[in-house]
PyMOL Python script that loads the backbone (N, CA, C, O; Angstrom):
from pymol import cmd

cmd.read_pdbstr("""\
ATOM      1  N   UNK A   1      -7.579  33.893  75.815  1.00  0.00           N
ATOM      2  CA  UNK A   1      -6.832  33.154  74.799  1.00  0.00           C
ATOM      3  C   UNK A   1      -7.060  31.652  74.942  1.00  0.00           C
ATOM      4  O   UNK A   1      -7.112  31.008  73.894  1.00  0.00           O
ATOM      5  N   UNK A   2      -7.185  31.093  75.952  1.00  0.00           N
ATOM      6  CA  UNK A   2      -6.830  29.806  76.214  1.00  0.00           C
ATOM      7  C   UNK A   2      -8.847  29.596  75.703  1.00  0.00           C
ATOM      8  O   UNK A   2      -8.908  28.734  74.827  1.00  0.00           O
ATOM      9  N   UNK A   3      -9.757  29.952  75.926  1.00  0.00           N
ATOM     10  CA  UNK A   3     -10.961  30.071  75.494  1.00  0.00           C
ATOM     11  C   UNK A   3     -10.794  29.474  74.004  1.00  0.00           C
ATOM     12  O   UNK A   3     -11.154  28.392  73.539  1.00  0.00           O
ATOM     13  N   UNK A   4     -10.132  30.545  73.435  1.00  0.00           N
ATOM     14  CA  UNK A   4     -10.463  30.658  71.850  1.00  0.00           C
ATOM     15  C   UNK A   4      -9.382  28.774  71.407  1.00  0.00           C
ATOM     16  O   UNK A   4      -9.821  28.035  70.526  1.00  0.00           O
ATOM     17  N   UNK A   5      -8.588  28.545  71.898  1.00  0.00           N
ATOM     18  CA  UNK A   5      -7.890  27.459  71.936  1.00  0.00           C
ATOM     19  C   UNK A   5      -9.065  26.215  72.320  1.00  0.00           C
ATOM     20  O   UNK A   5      -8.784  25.286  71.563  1.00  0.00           O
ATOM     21  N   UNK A   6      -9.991  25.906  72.986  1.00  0.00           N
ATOM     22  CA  UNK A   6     -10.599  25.150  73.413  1.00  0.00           C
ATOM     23  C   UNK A   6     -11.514  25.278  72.181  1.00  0.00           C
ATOM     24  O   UNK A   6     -11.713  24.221  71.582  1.00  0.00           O
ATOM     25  N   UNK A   7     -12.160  26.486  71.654  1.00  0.00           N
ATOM     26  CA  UNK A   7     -13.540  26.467  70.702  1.00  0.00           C
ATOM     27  C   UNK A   7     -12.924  25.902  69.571  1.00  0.00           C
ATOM     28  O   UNK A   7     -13.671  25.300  68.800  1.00  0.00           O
ATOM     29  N   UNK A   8     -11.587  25.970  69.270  1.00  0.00           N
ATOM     30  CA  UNK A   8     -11.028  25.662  67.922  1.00  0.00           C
ATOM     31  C   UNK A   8     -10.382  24.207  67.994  1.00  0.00           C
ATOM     32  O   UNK A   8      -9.886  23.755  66.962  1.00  0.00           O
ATOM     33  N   UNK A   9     -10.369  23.533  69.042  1.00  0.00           N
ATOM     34  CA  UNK A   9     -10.270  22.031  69.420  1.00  0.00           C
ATOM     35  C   UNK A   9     -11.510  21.548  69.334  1.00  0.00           C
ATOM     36  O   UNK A   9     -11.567  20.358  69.025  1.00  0.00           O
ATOM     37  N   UNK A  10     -12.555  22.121  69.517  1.00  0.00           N
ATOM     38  CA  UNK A  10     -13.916  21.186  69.678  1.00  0.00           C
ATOM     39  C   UNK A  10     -14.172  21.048  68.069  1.00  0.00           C
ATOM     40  O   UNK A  10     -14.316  20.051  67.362  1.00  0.00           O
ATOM     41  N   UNK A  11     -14.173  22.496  67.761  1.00  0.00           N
ATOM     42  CA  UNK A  11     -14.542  22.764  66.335  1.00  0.00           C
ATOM     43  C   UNK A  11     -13.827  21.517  65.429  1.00  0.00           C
ATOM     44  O   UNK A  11     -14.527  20.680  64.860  1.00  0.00           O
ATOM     45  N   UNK A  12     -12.321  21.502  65.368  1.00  0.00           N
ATOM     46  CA  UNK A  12     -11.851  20.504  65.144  1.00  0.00           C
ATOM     47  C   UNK A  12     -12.192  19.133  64.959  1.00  0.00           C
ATOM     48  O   UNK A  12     -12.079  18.434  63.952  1.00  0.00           O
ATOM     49  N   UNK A  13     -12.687  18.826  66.251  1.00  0.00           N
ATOM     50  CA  UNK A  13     -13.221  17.615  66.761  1.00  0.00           C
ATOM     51  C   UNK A  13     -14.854  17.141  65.953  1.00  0.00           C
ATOM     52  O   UNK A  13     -15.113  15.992  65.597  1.00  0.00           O
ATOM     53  N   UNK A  14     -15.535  18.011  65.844  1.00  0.00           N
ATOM     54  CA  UNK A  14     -16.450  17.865  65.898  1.00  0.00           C
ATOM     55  C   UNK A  14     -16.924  16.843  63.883  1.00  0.00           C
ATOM     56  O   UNK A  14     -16.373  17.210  62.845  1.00  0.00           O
ATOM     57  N   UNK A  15     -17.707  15.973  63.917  1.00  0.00           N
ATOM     58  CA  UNK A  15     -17.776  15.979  62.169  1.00  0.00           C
ATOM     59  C   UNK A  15     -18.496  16.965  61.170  1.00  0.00           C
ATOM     60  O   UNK A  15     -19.598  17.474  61.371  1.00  0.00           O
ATOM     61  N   UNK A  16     -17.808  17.128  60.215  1.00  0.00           N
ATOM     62  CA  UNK A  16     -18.306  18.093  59.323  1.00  0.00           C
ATOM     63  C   UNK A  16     -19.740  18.328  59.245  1.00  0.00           C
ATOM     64  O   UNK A  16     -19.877  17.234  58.699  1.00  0.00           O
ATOM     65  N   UNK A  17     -21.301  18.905  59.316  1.00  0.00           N
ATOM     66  CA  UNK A  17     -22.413  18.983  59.243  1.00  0.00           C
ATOM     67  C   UNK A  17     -22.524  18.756  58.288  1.00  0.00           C
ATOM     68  O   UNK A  17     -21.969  19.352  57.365  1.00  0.00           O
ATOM     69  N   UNK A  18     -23.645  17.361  58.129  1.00  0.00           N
ATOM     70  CA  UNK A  18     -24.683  17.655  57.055  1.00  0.00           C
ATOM     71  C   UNK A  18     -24.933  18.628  56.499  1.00  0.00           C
ATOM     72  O   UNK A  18     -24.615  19.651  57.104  1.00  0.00           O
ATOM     73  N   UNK A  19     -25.570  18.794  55.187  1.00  0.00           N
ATOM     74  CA  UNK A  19     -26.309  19.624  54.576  1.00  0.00           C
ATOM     75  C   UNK A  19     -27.506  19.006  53.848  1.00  0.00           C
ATOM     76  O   UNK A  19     -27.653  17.787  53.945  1.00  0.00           O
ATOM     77  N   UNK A  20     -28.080  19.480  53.374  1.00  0.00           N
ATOM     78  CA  UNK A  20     -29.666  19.352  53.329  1.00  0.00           C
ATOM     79  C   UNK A  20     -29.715  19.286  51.505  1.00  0.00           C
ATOM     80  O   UNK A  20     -29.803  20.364  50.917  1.00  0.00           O
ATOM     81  N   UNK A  21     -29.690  18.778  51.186  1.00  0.00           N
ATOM     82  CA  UNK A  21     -29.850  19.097  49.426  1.00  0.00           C
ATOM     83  C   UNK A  21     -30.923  17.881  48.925  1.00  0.00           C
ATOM     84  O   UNK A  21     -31.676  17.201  49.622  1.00  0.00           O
ATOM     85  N   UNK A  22     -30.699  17.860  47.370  1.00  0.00           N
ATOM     86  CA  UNK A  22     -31.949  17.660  46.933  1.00  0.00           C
ATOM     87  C   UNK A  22     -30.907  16.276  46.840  1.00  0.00           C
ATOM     88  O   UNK A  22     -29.704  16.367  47.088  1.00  0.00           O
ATOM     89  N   UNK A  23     -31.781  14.588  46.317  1.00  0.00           N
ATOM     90  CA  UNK A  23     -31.144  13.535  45.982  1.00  0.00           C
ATOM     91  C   UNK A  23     -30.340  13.631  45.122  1.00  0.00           C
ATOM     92  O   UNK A  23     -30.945  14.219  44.225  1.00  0.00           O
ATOM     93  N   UNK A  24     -29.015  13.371  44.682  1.00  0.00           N
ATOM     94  CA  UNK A  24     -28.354  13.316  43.657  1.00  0.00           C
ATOM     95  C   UNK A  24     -29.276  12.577  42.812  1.00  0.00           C
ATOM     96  O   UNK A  24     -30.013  11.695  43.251  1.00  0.00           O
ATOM     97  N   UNK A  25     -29.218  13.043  41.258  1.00  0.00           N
ATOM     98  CA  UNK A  25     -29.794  11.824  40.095  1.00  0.00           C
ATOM     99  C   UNK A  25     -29.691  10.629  40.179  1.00  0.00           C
ATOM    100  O   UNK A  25     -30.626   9.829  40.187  1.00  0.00           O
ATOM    101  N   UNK A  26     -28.204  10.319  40.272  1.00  0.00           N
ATOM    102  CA  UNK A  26     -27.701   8.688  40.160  1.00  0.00           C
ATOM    103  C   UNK A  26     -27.896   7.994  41.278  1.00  0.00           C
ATOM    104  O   UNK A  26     -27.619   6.798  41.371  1.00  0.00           O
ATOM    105  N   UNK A  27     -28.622   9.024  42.654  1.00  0.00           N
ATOM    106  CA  UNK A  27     -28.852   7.765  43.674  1.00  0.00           C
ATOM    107  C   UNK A  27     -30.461   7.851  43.289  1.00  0.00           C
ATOM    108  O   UNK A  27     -31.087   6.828  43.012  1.00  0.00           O
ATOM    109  N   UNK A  28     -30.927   8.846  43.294  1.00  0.00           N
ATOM    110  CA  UNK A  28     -32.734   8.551  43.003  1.00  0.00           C
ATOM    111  C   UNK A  28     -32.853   7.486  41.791  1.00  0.00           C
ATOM    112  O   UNK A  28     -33.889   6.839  41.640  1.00  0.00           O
ATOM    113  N   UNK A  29     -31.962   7.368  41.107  1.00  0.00           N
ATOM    114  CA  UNK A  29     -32.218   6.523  40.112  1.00  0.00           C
ATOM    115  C   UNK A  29     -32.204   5.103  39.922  1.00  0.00           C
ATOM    116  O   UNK A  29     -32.976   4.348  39.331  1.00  0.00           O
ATOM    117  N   UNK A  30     -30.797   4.856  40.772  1.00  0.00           N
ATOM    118  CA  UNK A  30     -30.765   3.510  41.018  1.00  0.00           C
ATOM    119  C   UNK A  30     -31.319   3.317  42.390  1.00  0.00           C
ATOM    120  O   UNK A  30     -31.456   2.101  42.524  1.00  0.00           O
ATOM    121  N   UNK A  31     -31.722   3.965  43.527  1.00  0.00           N
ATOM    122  CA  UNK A  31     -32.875   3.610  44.288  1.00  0.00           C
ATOM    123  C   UNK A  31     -34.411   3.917  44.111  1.00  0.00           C
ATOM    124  O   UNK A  31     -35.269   3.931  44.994  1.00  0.00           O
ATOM    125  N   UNK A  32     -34.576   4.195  42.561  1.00  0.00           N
ATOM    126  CA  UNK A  32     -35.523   4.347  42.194  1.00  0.00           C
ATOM    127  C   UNK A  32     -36.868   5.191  43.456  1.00  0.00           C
ATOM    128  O   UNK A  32     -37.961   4.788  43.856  1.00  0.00           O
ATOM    129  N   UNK A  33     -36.337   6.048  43.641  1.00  0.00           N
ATOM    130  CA  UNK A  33     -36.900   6.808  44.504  1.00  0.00           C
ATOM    131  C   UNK A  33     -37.944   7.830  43.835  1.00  0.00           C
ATOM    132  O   UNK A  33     -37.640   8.408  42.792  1.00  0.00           O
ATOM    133  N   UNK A  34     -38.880   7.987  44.311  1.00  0.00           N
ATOM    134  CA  UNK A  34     -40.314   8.833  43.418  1.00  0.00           C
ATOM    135  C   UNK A  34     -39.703  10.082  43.954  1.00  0.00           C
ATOM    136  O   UNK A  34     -38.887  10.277  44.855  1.00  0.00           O
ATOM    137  N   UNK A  35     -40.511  11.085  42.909  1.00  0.00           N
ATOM    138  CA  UNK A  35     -40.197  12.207  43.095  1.00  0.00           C
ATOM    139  C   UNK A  35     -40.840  12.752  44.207  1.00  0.00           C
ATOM    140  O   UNK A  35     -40.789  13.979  44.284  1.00  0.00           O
ATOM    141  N   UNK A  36     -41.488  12.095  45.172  1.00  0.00           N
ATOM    142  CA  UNK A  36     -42.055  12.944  46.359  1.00  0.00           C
ATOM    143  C   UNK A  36     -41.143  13.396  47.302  1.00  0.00           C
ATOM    144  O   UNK A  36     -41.282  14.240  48.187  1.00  0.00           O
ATOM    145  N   UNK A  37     -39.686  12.356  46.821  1.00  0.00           N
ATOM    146  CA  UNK A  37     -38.373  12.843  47.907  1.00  0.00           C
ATOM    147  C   UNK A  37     -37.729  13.680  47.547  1.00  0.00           C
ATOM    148  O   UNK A  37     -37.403  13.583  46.364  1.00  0.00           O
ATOM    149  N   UNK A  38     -37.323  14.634  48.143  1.00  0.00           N
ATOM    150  CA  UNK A  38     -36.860  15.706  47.482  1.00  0.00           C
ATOM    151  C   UNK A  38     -35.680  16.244  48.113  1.00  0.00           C
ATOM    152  O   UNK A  38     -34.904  16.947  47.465  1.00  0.00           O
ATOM    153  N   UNK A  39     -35.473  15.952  49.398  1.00  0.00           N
ATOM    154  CA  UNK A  39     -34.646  16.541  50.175  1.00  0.00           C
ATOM    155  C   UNK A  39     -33.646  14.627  50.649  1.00  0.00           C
ATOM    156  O   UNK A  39     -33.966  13.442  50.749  1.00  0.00           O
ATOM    157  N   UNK A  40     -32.443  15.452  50.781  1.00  0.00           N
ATOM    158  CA  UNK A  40     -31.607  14.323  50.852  1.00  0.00           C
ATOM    159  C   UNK A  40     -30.729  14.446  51.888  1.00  0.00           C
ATOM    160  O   UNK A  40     -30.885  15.598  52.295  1.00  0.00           O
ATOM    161  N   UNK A  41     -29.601  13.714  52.772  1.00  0.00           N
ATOM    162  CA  UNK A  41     -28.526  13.731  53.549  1.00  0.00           C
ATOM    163  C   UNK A  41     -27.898  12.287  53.745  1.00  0.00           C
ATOM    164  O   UNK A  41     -28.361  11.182  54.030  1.00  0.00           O
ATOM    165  N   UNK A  42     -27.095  12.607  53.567  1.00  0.00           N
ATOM    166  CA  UNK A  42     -26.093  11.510  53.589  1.00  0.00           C
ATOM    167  C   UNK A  42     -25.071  11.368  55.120  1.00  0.00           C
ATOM    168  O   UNK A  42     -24.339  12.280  55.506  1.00  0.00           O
ATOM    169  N   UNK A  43     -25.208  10.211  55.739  1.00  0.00           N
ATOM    170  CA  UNK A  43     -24.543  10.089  56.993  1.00  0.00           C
ATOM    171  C   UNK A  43     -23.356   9.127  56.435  1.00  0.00           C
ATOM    172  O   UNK A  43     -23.708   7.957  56.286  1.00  0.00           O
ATOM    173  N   UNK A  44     -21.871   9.457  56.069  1.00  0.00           N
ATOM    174  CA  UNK A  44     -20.952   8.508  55.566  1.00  0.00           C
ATOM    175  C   UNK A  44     -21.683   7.685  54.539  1.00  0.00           C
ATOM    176  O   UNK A  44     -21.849   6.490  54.781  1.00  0.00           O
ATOM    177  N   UNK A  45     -22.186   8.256  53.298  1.00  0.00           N
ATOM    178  CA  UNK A  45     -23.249   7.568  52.282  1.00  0.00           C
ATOM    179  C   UNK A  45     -24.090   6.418  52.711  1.00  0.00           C
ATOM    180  O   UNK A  45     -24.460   5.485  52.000  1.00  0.00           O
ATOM    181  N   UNK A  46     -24.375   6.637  54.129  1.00  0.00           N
ATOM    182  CA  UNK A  46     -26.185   5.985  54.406  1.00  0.00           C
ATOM    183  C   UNK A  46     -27.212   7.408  54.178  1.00  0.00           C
ATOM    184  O   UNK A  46     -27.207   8.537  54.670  1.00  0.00           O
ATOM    185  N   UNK A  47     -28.052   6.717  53.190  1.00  0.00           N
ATOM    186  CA  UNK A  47     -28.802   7.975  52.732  1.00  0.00           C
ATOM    187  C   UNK A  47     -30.614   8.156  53.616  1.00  0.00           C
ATOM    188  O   UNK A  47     -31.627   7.460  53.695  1.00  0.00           O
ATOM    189  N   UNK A  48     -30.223   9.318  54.050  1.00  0.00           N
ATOM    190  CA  UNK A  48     -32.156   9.624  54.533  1.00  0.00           C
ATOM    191  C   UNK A  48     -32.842  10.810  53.771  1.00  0.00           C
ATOM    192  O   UNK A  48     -32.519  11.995  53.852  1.00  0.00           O
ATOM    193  N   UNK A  49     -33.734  10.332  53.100  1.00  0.00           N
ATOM    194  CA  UNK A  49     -34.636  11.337  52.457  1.00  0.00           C
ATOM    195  C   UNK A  49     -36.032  11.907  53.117  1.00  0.00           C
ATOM    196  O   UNK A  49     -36.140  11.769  54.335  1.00  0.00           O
ATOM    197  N   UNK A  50     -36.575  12.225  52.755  1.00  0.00           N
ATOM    198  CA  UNK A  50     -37.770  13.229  53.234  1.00  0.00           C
ATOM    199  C   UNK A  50     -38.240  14.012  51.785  1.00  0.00           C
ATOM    200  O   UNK A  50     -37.555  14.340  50.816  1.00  0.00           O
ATOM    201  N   UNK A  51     -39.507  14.149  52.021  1.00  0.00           N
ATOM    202  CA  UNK A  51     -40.578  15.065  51.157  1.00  0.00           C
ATOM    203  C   UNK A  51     -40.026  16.415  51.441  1.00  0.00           C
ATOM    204  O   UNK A  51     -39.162  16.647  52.287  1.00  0.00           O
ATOM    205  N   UNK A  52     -40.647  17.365  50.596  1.00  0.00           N
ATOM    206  CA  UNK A  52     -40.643  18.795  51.203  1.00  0.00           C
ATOM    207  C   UNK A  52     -40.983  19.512  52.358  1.00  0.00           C
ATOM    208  O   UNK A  52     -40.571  20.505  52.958  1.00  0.00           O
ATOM    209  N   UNK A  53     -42.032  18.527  52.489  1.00  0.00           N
ATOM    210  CA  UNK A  53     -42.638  18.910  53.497  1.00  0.00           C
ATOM    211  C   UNK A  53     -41.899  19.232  55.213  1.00  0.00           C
ATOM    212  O   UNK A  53     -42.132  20.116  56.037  1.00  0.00           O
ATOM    213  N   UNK A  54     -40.996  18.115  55.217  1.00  0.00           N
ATOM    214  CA  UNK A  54     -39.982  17.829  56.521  1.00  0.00           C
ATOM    215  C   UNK A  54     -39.261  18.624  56.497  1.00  0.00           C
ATOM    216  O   UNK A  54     -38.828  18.818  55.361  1.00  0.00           O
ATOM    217  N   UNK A  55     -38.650  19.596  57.649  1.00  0.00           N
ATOM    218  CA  UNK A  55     -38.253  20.552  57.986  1.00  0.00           C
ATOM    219  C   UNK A  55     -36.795  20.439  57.813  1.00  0.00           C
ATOM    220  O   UNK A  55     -36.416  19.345  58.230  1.00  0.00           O
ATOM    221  N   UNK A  56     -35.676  21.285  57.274  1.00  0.00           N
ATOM    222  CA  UNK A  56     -34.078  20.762  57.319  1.00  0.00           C
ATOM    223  C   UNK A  56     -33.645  20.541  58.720  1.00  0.00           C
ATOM    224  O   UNK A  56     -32.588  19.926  58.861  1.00  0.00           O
ATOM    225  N   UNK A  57     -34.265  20.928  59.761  1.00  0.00           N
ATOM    226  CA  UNK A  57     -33.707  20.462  61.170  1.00  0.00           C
ATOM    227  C   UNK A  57     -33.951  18.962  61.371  1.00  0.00           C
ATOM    228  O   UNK A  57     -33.117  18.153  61.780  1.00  0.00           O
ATOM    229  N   UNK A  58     -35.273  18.704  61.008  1.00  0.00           N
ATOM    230  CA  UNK A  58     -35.678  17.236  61.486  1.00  0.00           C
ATOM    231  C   UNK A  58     -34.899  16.292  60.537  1.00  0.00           C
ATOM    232  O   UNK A  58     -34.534  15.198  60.969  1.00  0.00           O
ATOM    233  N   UNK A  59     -34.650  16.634  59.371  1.00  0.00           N
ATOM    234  CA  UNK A  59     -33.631  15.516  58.237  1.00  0.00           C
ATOM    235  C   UNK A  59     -32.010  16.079  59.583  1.00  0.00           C
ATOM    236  O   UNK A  59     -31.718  15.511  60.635  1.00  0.00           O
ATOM    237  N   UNK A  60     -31.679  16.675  59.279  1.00  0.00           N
ATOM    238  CA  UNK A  60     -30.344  17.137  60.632  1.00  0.00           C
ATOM    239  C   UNK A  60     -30.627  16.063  61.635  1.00  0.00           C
ATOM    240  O   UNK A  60     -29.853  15.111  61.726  1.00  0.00           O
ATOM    241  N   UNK A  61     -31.647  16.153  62.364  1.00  0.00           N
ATOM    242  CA  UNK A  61     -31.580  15.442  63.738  1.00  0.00           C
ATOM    243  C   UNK A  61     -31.468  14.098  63.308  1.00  0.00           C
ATOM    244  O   UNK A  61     -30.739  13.381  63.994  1.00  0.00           O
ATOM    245  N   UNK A  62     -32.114  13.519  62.172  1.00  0.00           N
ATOM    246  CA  UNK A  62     -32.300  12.168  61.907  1.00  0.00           C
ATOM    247  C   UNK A  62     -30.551  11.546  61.622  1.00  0.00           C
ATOM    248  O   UNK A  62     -30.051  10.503  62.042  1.00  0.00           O
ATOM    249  N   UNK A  63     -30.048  12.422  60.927  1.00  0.00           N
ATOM    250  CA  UNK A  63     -28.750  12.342  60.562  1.00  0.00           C
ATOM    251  C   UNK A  63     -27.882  12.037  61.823  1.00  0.00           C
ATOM    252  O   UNK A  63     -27.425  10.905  61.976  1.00  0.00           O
ATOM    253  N   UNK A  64     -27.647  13.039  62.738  1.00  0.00           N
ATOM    254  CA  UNK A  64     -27.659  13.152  64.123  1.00  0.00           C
ATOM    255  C   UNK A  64     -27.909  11.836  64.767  1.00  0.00           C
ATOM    256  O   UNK A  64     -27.014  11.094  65.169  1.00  0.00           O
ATOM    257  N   UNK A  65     -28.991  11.630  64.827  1.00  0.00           N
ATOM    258  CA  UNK A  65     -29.014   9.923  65.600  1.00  0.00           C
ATOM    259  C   UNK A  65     -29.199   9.036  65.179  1.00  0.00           C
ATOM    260  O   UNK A  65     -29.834   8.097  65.660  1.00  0.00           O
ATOM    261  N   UNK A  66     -28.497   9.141  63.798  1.00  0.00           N
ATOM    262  CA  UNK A  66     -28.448   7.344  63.294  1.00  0.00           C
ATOM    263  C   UNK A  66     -26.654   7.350  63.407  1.00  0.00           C
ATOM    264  O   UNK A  66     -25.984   6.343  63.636  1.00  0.00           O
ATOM    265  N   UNK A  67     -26.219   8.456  63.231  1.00  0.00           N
ATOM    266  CA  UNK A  67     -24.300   9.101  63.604  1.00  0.00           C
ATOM    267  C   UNK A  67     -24.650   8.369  64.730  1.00  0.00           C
ATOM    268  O   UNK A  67     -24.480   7.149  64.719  1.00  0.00           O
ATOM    269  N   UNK A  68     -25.260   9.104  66.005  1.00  0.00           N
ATOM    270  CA  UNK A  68     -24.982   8.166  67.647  1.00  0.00           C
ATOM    271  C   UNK A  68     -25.581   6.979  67.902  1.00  0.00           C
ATOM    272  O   UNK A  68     -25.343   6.338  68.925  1.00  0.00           O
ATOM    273  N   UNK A  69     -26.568   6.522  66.805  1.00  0.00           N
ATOM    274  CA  UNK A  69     -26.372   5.123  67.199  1.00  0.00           C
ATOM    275  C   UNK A  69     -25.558   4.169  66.347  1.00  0.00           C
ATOM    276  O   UNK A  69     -25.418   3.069  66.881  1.00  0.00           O
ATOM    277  N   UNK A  70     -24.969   4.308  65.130  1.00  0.00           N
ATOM    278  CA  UNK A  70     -24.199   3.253  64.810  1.00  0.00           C
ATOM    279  C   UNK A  70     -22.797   3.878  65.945  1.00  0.00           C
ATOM    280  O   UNK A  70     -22.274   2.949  66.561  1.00  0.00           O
ATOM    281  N   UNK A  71     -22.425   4.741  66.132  1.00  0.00           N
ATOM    282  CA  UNK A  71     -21.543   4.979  67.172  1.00  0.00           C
ATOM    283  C   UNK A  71     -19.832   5.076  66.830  1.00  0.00           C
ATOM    284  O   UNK A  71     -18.858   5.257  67.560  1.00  0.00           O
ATOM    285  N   UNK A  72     -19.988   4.860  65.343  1.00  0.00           N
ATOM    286  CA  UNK A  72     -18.791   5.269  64.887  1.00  0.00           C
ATOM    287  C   UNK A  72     -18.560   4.108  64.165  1.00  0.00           C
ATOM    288  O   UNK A  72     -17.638   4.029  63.353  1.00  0.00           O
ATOM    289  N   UNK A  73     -19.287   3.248  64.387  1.00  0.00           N
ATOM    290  CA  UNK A  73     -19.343   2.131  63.079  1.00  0.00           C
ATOM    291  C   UNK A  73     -19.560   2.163  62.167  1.00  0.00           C
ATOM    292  O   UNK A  73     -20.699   1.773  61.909  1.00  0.00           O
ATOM    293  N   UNK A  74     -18.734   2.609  61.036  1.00  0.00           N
ATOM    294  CA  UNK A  74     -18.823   3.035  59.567  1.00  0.00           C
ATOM    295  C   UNK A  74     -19.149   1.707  58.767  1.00  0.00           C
ATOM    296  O   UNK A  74     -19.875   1.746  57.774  1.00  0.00           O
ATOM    297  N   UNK A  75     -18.579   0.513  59.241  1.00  0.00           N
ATOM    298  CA  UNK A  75     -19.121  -0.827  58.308  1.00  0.00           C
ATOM    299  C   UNK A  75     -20.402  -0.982  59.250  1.00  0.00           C
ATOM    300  O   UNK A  75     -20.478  -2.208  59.169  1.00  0.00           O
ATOM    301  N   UNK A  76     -21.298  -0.682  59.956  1.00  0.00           N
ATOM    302  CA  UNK A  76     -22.203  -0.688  59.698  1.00  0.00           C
ATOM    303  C   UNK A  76     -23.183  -0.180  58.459  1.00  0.00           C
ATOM    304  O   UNK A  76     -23.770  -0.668  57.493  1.00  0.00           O
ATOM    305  N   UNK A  77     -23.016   0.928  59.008  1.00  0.00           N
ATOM    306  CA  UNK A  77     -23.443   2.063  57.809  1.00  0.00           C
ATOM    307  C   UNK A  77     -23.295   1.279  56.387  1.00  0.00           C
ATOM    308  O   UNK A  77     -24.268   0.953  55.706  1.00  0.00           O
ATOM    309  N   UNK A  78     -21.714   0.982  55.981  1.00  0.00           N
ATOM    310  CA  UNK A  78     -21.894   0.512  54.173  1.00  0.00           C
ATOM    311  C   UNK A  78     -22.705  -1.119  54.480  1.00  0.00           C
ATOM    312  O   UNK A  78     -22.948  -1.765  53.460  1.00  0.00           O
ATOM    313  N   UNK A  79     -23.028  -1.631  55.572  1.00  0.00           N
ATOM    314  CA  UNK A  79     -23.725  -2.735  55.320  1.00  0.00           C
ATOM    315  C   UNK A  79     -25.013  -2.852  55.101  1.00  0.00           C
ATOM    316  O   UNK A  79     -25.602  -3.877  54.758  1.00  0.00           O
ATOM    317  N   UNK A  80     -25.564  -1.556  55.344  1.00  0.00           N
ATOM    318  CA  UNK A  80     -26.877  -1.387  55.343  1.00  0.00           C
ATOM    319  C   UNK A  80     -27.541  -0.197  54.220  1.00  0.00           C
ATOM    320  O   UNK A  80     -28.681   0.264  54.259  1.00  0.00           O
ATOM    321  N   UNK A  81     -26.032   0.256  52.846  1.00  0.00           N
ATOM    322  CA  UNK A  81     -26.277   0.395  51.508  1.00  0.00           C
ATOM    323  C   UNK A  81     -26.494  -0.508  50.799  1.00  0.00           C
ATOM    324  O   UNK A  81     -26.708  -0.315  49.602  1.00  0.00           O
TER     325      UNK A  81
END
""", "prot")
cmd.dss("prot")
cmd.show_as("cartoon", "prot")
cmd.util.cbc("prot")
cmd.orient("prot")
């Protein structure tokens, strides 16, 4: 019991995962982004794209360590939209 109490504190803890989708319209548009990008993720709306080609783990990991290096600095992040 005390197990299942710890997985559901981390779980808790932990931030919601990325997901992997295609650019919204209205950001490819006003970042005038070519259609070679196709795949999108958003870290607290700092945006990283990738071709098709890039695997959904490697857009994940990228997501992943730009999260641990601004380090929880969210006005970083909107300073650098």
């Amino acid at each position: 019991m005390r197990g299942i109490k710890i997985l559901i504190a981390i779980a808790c803890a932990t931030p919601a995962l990325a997901q992997v989708k295609p650019p919204p319209p209205k950001f490819a548009k006003s970042w005038k982004l070519a259609p070679f990008y196709t795949k999108h993720v958003a870290v607290e709306g700092f945006p990283i794209v990738a071709s098709k080609k890039v695997s959904d783990y490697a857009l994940l990991e990228a997501a992943y360590l730009v999260r641990k290096m601004i380090g929880g600095r969210k006005d970083l992040l909107r300073a650098l939209v």
